[in-house]
C-alpha positions in Angstrom: 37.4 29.2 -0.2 36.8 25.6 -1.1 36.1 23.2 1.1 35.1 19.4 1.6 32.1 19.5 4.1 30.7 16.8 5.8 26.5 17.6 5.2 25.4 14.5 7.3 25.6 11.5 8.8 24.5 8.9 6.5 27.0 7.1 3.7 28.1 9.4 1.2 27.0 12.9 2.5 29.9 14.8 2.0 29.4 17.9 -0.7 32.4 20.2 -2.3 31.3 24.0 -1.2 32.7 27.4 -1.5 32.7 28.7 2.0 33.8 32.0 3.7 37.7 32.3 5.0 38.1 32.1 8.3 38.4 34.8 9.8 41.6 34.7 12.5 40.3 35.1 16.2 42.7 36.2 19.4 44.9 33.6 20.5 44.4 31.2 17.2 46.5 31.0 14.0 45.1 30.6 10.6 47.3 28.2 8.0 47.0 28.0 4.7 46.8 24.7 4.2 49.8 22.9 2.0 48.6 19.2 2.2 46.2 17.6 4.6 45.9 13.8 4.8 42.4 10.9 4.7 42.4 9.6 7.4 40.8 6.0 8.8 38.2 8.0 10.8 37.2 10.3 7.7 37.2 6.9 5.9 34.5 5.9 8.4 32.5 8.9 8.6 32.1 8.5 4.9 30.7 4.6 5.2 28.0 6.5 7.6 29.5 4.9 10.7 30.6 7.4 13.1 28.2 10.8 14.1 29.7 14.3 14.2 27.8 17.4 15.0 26.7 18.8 11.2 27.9 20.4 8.7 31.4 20.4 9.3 34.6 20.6 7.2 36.6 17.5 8.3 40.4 17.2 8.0 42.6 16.6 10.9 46.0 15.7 8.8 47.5 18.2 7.8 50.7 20.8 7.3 50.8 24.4 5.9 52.2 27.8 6.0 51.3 30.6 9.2 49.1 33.0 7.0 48.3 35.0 9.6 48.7 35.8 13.6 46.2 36.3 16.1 46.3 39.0 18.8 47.9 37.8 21.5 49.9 35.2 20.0 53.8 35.6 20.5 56.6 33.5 18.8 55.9 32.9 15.5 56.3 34.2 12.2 54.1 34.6 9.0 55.2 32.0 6.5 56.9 29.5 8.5 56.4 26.0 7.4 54.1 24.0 10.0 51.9 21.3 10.9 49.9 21.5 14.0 47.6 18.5 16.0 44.2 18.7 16.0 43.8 19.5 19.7 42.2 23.2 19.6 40.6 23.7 22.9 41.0 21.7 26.5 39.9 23.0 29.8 43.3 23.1 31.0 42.5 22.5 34.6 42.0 18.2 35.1 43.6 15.9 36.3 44.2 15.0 32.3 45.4 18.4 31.6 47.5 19.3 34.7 49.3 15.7 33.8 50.2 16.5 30.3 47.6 14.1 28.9 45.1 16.7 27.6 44.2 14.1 25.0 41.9 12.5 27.6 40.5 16.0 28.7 36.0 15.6 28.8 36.2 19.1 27.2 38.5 18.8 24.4 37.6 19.8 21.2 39.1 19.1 18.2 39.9 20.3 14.6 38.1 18.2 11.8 35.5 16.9 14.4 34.3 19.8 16.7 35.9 22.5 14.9 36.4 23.4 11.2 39.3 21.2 9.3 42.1 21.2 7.0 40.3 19.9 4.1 40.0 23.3 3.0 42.8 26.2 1.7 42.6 27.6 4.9 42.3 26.2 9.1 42.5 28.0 12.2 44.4 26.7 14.8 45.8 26.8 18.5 49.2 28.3 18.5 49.5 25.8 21.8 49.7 22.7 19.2 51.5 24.2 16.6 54.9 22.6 15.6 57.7 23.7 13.0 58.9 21.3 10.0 62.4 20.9 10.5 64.8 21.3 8.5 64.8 18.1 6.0 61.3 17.5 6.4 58.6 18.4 3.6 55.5 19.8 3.6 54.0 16.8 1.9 55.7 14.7 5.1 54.9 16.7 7.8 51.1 16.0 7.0 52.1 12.8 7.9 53.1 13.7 11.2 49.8 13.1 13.0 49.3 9.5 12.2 52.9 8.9 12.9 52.6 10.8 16.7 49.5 8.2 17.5 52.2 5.2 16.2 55.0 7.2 18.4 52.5 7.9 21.5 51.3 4.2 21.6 55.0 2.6 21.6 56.3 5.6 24.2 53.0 3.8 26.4 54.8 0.4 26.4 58.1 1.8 26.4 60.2 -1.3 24.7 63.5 -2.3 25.3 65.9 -2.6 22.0 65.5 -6.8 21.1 61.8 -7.1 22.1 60.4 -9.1 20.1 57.1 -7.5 18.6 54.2 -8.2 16.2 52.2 -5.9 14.4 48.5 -7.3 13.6 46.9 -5.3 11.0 49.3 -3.6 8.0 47.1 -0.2 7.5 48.9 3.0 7.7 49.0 3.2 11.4 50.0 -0.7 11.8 53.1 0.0 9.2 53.9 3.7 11.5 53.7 1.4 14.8 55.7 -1.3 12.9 58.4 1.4 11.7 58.4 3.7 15.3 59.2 -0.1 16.7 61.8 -0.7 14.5 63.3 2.4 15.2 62.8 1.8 18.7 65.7 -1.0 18.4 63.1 -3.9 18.5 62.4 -7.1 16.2 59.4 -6.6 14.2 56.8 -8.7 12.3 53.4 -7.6 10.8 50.5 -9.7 10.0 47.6 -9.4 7.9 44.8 -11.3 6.0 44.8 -12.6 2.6 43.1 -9.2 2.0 45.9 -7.4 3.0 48.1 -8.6 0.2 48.7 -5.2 -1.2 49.3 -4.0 2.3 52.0 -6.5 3.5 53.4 -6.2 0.1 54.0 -2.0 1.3 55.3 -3.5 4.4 57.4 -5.7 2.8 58.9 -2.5 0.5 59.2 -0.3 3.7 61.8 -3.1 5.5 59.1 -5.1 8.0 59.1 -8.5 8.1 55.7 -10.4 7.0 54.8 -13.5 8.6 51.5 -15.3 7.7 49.4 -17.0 10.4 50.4 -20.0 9.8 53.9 -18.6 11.1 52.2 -17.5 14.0 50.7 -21.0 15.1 54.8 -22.1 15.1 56.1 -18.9 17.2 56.9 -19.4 20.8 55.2 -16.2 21.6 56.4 -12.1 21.3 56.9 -10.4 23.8 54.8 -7.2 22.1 51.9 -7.0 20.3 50.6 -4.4 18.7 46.9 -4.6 17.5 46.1 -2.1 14.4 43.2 -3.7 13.4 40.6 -3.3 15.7 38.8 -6.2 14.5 37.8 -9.5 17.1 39.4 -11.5 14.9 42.6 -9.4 14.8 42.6 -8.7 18.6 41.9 -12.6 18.9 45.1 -13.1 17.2 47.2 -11.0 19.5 46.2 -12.6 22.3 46.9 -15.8 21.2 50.9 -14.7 19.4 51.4 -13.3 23.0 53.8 -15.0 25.4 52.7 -15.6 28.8 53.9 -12.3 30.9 53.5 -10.5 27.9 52.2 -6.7 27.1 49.8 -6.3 24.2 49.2 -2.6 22.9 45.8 -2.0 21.8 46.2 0.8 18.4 43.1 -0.1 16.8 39.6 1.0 17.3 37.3 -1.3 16.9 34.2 1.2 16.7 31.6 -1.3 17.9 31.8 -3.9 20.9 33.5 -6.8 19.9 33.7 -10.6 21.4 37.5 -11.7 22.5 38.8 -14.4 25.2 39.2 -12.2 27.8 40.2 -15.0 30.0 43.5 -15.2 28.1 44.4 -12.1 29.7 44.3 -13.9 33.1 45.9 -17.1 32.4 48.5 -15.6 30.6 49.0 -12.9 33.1 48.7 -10.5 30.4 49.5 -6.3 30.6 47.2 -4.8 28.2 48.0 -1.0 27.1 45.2 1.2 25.2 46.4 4.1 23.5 44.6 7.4 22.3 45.8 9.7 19.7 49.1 11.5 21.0 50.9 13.8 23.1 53.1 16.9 22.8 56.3 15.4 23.1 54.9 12.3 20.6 54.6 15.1 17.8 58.5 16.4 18.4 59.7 12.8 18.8 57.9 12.2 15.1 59.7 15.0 13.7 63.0 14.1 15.0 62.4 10.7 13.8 61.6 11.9 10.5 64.4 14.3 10.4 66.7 11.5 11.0 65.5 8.9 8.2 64.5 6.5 10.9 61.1 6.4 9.7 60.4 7.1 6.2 56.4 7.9 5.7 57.0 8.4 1.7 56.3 4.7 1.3 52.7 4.8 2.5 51.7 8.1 0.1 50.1 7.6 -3.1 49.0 10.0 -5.8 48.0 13.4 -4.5 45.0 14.8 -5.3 43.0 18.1 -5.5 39.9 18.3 -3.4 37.8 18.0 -6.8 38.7 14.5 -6.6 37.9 13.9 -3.6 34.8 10.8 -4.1 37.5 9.4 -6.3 40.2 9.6 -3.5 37.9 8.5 -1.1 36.5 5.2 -3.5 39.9 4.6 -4.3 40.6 4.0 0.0 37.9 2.6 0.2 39.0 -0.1 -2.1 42.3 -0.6 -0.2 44.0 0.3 -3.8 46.0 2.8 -1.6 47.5 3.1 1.5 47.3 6.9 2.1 46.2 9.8 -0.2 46.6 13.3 0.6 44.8 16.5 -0.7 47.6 18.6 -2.3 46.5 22.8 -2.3 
């Protein structure tokens, strides 16, 4: 089979090779993959700035069809229409685990990163993780479903009422999804960027969130929410400061390196500050449902598919920020 394989750690050292299919193993499921989606984190591990264990295919975005069942697998069927986290492996028997929040396991492995991906015609995974499209919802959108859990899993952390008043610092994919879960979450929303965002707000703009510069922000008496999707000090900066006092802020974006802030805003502003980490169970069925319903609509952040022979062009084309999501179509 084809695959997109991750050679080595420095910029650029991805290659295109024709690998063996996997083979499906007792108490896995093998897919074949449908569409499977770029994500930030691949975006970084191609600028050389995050170190995986080598070669690897990477792909952790992704939906497809049950090809075939391993032994001792029990309630599903061969060609049902699927997307499934990248969770393959926990303990099972933490604190994390025995809470529900296997996520934060020490032993967790992970398809795309430990364990071979989706950006390839065929992935095994763990029949644990493995959720059905419903009816209404695409193959091409339920590869979506995984950056929409993380949006859904971080707003289910701070738990809004309907009416709070919330800003959204950073307008990538996951700031729009967290911008879009809080809207359907009944609150007020507003998403800020940089003047290098323009393209970015302008998608935010088209999906029905309202842009604010920060200019605006130096005039607001203060949300009650923010969300930060950057990960950048500046960015972070900027959501303590649009903050009220007594306020939460939600922490979405990673920064990847350590960053300088004003911590001490946190104290004077008797601040609650939330981190969040990819998702939960129950965050991929809410997504679903949420899709299934029209309240959030991910069709606005895809652009062009492409076939993995693209795939420096896809990734260039990220890169760039002359699109906001591109997903490899098999």
């Amino acid at each position: 089979m084809k695959a997109l394989v991750r050679v080595g750690n420095g910029p650029g050292e991805f290659a295109l090779q024709e690998l063996e299919e996997p083979r499906v193993l007792p108490g896995t499921v093998k897919l074949k993959v449908a569409y499977a989606g770029i994500c930030g984190t691949d975006l970084h591990m191609y600028e050389g700035k995050m170190d995986l264990d080598v070669p690897v295919v990477l792909g952790h975005e992704f939906s497809g069809t049950i090809e075939e069942i391993g032994d001792g697998v029990d309630g599903f069927s061969l060609g049902e229409q699927v997307t499934a986290e990248h969770t393959f492996h926990v303990c099972g028997s933490c604190e994390y685990c025995r809470d529900g929040r296997y996520q934060l396991c020490e032993k967790r492995v992970s398809v795309g990163f430990e364990e071979q991906g989706a950006f390839a015609q065929y992935v095994l995974v763990s029949p644990d993780y493995i959720h059905r499209l419903p009816e209404g919802v695409s193959l091409r959108e339920g590869a979506m479903t995984e950056p929409l859990a993380c949006a859904v899993h971080g707003v289910e952390l701070v738990n809004p009422q309907a009416g709070t008043r919330s800003l959204v610092v950073g307008p990538g994919p996951i700031g729009i999804l967290t911008g879009l879960v809080l809207k359907a979450y009944g609150c007020r929303v507003d998403i800020v960027g940089t003047p290098q965002d323009a393209r970015r707000l302008e998608a935010a703009a088209g999906m029905g969130l309202s842009v604010v510069t920060p200019e605006d922000l130096e005039l607001s008496r203060g949300y009650d929410l923010v969300a930060d999707c950057s990960g950048a000090a500046g960015g972070i900066n900027a959501a303590l400061q649009a903050v009220k006092k007594g306020g939460e802020i939600l922490q979405v974006g990673i920064a990847g390196k350590p960053v300088t802030i004003d911590y001490d805003t946190v104290l004077f502003k008797e601040l609650r500050v939330q981190g969040t980490f990819t998702h939960v169970y129950s965050s991929w069925e809410r997504s679903l449902r949420l899709e299934k319903e029209g309240l959030v609509d991910v069709k606005g952040l895809l652009g062009d598919d492409r076939s993995l022979d693209d795939w420096h062009d896809a990734f260039e084309t990220l890169r760039r920020q002359e699109a906001m999501k591109i997903l490899f179509r098999f």
